[in-house]
N, C-alpha and C positions, 0 to 999 in steps of 0.2 A: 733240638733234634738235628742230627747231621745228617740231609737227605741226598747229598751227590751220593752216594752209594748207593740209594732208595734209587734214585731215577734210573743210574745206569744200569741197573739191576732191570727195572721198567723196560728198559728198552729191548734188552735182550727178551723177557716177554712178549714183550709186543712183538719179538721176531715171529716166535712161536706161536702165537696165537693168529695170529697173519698165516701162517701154514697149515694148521690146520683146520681155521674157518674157511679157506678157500680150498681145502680136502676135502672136507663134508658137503661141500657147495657142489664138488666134481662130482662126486658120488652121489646126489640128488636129493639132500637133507638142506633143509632149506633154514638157514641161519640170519635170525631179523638183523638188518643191516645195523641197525644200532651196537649191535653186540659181539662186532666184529673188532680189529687191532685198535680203530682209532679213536673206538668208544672207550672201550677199554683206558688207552692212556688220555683220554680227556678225563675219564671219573676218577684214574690214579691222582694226577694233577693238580685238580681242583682240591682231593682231598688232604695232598700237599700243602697246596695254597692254601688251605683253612689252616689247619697247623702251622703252616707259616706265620702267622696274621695271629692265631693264640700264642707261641713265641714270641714273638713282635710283643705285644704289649705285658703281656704277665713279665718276659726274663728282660725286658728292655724298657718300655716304654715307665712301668709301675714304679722301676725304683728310680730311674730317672726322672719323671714325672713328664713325661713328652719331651725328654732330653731338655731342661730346662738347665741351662750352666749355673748357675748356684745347686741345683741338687746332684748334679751329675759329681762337680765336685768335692759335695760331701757329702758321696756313696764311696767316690774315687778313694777319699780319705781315709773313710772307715775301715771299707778293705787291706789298704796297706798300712793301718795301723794294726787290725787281727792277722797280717802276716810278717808284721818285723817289715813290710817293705819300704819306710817313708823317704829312703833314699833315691828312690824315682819317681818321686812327684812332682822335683821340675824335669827328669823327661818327658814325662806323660802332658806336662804343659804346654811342652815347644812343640809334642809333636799329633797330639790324640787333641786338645782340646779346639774347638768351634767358637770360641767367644765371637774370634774374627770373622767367621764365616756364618754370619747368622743366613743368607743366603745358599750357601750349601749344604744349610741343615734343614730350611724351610726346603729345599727340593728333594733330598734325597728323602723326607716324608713322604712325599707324591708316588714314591715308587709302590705301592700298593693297589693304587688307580690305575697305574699304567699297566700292572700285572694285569688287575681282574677284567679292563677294558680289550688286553691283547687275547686272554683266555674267549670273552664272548664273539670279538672279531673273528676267531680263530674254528669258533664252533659255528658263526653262520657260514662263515663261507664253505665249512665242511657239508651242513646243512644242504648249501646249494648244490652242490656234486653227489650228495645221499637224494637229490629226487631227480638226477639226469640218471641217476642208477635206476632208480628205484620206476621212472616212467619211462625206460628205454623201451624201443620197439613198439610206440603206438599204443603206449599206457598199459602195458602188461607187466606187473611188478618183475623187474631184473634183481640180479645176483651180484655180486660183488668180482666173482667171477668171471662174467662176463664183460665187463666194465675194466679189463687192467689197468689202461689208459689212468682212470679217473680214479684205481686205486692204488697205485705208485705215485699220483698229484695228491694224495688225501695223507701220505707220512712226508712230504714236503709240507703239507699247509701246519705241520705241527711244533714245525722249528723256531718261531718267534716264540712259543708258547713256553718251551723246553728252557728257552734262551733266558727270554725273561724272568719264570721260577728262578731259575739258578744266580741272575743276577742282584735279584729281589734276596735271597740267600747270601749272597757276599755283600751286599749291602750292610746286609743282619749282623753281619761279621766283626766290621767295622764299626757299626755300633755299638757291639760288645766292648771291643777295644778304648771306643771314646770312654765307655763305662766302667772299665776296668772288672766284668765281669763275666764269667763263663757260667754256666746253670749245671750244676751238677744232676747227672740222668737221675728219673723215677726218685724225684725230689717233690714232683706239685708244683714246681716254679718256686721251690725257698729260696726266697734272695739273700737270706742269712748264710747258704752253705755256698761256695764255689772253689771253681779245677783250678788245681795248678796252686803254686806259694807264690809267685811272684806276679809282677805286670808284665817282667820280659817272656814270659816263658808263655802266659795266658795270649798276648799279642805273636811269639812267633807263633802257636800254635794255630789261631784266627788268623792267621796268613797263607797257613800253608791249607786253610781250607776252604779262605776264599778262593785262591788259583784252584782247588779240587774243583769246586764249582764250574766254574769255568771252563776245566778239561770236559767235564762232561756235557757242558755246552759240545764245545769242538767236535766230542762223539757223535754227537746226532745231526752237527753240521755236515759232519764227513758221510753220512746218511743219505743225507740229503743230496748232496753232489750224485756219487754211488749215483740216486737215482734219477736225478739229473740225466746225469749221463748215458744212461739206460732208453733213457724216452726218447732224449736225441738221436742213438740210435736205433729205438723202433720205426720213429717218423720217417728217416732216412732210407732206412729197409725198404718203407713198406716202397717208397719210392725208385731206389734202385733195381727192385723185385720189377717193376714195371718195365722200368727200360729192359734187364736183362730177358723178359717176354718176349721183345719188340727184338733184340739180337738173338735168340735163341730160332726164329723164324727165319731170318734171315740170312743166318748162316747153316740152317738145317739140311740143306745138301751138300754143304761145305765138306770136306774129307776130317779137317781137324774141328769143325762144329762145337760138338759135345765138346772135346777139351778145352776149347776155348772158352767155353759158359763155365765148364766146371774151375779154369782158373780165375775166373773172374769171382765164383761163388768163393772160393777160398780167402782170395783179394777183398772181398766185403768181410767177411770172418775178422781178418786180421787187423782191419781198419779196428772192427769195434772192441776188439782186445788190448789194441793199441792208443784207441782213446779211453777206454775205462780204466786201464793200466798206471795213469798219472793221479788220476782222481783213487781211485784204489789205495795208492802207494803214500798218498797223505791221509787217508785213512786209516791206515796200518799204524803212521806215526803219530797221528792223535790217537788212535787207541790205547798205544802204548805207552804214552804221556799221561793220559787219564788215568788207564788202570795203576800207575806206577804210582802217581801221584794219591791215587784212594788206595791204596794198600799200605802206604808210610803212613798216612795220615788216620785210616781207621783202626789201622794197629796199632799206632799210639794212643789213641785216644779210648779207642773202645777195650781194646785186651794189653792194659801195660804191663803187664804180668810176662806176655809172649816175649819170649828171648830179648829182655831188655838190653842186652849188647849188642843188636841190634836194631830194634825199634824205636829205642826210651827218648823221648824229647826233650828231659832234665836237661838245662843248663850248665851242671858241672858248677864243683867250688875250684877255682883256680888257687895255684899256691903264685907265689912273687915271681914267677917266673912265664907266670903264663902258661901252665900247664894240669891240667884236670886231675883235679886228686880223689875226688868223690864226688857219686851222684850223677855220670859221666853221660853223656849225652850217647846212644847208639850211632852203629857204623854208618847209617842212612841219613843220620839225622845231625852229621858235622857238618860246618861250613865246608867244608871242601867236596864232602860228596855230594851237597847243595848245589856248590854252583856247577860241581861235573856235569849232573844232571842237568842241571838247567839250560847249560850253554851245549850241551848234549842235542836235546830235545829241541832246541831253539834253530840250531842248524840244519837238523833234520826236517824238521816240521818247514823252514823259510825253503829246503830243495823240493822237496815235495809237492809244496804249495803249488814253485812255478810247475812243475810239471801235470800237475791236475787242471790248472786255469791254463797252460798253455796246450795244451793237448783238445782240451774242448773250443779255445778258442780258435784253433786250427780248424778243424770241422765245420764251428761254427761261420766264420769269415770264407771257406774254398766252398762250401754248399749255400750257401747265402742262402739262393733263390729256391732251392729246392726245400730247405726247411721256413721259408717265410710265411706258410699259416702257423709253423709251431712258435711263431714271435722266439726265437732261444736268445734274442736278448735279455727282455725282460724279466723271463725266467731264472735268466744265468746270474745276474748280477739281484733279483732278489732273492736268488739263494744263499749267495756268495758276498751279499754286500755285510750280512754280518762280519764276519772273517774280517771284510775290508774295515767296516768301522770301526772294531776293539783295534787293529794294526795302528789306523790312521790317528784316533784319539789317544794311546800310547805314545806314538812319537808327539802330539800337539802336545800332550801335557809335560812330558822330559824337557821339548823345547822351552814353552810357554811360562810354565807355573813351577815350575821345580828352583830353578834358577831365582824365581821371585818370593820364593822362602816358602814353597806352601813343602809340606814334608811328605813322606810315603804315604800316613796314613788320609790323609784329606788329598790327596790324590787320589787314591782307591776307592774314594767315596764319591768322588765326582766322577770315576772312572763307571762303575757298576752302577750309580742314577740315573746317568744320560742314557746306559744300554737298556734299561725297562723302557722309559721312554722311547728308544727309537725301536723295540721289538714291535712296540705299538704300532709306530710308522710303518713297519716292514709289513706287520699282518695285513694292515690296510691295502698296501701297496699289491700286495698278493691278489686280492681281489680281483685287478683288473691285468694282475703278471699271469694268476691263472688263471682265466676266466672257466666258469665251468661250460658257458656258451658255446666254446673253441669248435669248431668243425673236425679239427684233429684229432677227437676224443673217440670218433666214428658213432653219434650216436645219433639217433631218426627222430626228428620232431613228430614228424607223421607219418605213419607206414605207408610204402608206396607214393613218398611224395616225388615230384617228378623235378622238385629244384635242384639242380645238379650241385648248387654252394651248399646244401646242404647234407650230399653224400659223405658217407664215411670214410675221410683220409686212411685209418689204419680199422680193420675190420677185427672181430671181438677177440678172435683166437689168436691174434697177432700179440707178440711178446718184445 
């Protein structure tokens, strides 16, 4: 089952349902905090990740036999003897098989632990923010509502989770491809039937949905920033709001007073338009990289029928010249409009980037002091350190392992292992990037307590 499409679909739900539980909330209908956005995409998720995991072993694991290299290799066989393929069975050797890598098959196993381990990470520490809500004001069950603070941090705490699935998915990908097999739909898992006639055509296809994957990581990373961004500056606000008190007194017999407050109010406006403007704007272009990339890839896959001169992923019979005579691959789905796109979206998304991390990093570095209960370091870079680790292990393995004969495909496999793995790390780390503790969240331990560290930075109605 091919669920980047499933998730990002998810998300835009979750938008929806996020607006209207907190409409019903304004309006004084009182919606169990469980059953609000982030419930919701945890029980989407998990029921992902069960299907995942029945995947995983019926269309992978069974007829491999836990990827075991003598059986893998005579499934590989069988296959491209019932398709006429036995002509790339030493590709499929130099470049899909793991003899050598008995190591990189023993871990990219583990990625299922690190899944289910990042999913319960993900749901205590959601947990612990669902009872600052839930005993705000001196133990009188709050609203989600009033809590924004804690529920713009609750679609942040969900991106290791989002991350990981989708990794744990490209994983799947790759060992398809070691297996030379794809599961043709609303089959029951027959290992007897599979997509595609050949190995090249079944591997580009497993390629172009592992990177779908992936995009829709980006989607919900770009989320995440978005609300990043957002928090930084409510916290900032609430703080500026104060001094602009403290000048609005003082200049209130002034002749130009008022105008001077009121450019000063516009001057904070335009800050926050201006730092959510970078982070936006790489939003925009991983949106646009994801959607682009799941519309080639579910069009071909799911409806090949749709305007196959443009969608069809066939390989094409070349005649001696190098030229498609039949069977012809669609306008989307040549090398050329490949790499357009690719080095398209690769320019856009690296300008973008800096302007999202450089725009918050500007805020971040010239307010120091004035955002130092909201810590926007550790927040910033546990949002953001995804982004940084798929970049950074990208270039280590081009550098590292490419050069040293390992091929695309056990690259990609070491590539999306290590990322379940470290969603884990990330979730953990969040724990204490967000604590639900924070004093910044404005919320009373005790009604009428008189400890002033424990007043509320940003007060409920604040945005």
């Amino acid at each position: 089952m091919y669920q980047a499409p499933i998730v990002a679909a998810l998300i835009g739900v979750s938008s929806i349902w996020r607006s209207l539980g907190l409409a019903l909330e304004r309006k004084g209908i009182r919606v169990p905090l469980f059953l609000h956005h982030y419930g919701f995409m945890y029980g989407m998720l998990s029921i992902l990740f069960y299907m995942s995991l029945s995947s995983m072993y019926y269309d992978v694991m069974v007829p491999s036999e836990w990827l075991d290299n003598e059986a893998v290799e005579r499934n590989v066989r069988r296959i491209m003897a019932e398709n006429g393929d036995n002509d790339s069975l030493e590709l499929w050797r130099n470049e899909s098989t793991m003899v050598d890598f008995p190591g990189l098959k023993t871990f990219s196993l583990t990625c299922p632990l690190w899944v289910l381990l990042t999913l319960l990470v993900c749901v205590y520490h959601t947990h612990l923010h669902i009872n600052k809500i839930r005993y705000k004001s001196g133990g009188t069950v709050g609203m989600l509502c009033d809590a924004p603070q804690h529920d713009q941090t609750l679609t942040v705490l969900i991106l290791p989770l989002v991350y990981a699935l989708m990794s744990f998915k490209s994983t799947q990908r790759i060992w398809q491809i070691m297996i030379n097999h794809i599961p043709v739909p609303h089959t029951s898992h027959d290992t007897s039937t599979v997509m595609f006639n050949s190995y090249e055509e079944r591997k580009d296809f497993l390629l172009e949905m592992y990177e779908a994957n992936f995009m829709v990581g980006d989607i919900y990373e770009t989320i995440a920033l978005v609300t990043f961004g957002n928090l930084v500056m409510g916290v900032l606000k609430k703080k500026i709001d104060k001094m602009k008190e403290i000048f609005a007194l003082k200049t209130k017999d002034m002749e130009d007073g008022e105008e001077m407050t009121a450019y000063i109010e516009r001057l904070v406006d335009a800050m926050k338009t201006l730092t959510v403007a970078g982070v936006k704007l790489f939003a925009l272009s991983c949106l646009l990289q994801g959607t682009y990339n799941l519309i080639i890839s579910t069009l071909a896959y799911e409806f090949p029928d749709f305007h196959p001169e443009y969608f069809s992923n066939k390989l094409g019979v070349m005649n001696d010249e190098g030229v498609c005579v039949s069977d012809c691959p669609g306008l989307f789905q040549t090398e050329d409009m490949k790499n357009m796109t690719h080095y398209f979206f690769l320019g856009a998304g690296f300008i973008a980037s800096f302007a999202a991390i450089g725009n918050i990093m500007i805020i971040e570095e010239d307010f120091e002091e004035l955002l130092a209960e909201f810590s926007p370091s550790l927040k910033f870079w546990g949002t953001k350190i995804l982004v940084s680790l798929a970049f950074l292990q990208s270039i280590l393995i081009s550098a590292l392992l490419t050069p040293n004969g390992w091929s695309e495909i056990q690259s990609n496999l070491l590539y999306s292992s290590a990322l379940c793995f470290e969603c884990f790390l990330i979730a953990s780390f969040h724990i204490k990037g967000w604590d639900a503790e924070e004093i910044w969240y404005g919320d009373y331990e005790i009604e009428g307590s008189k400890d002033e560290k424990r007043q509320p930075l940003l007060p409920a109605e604040s945005k």
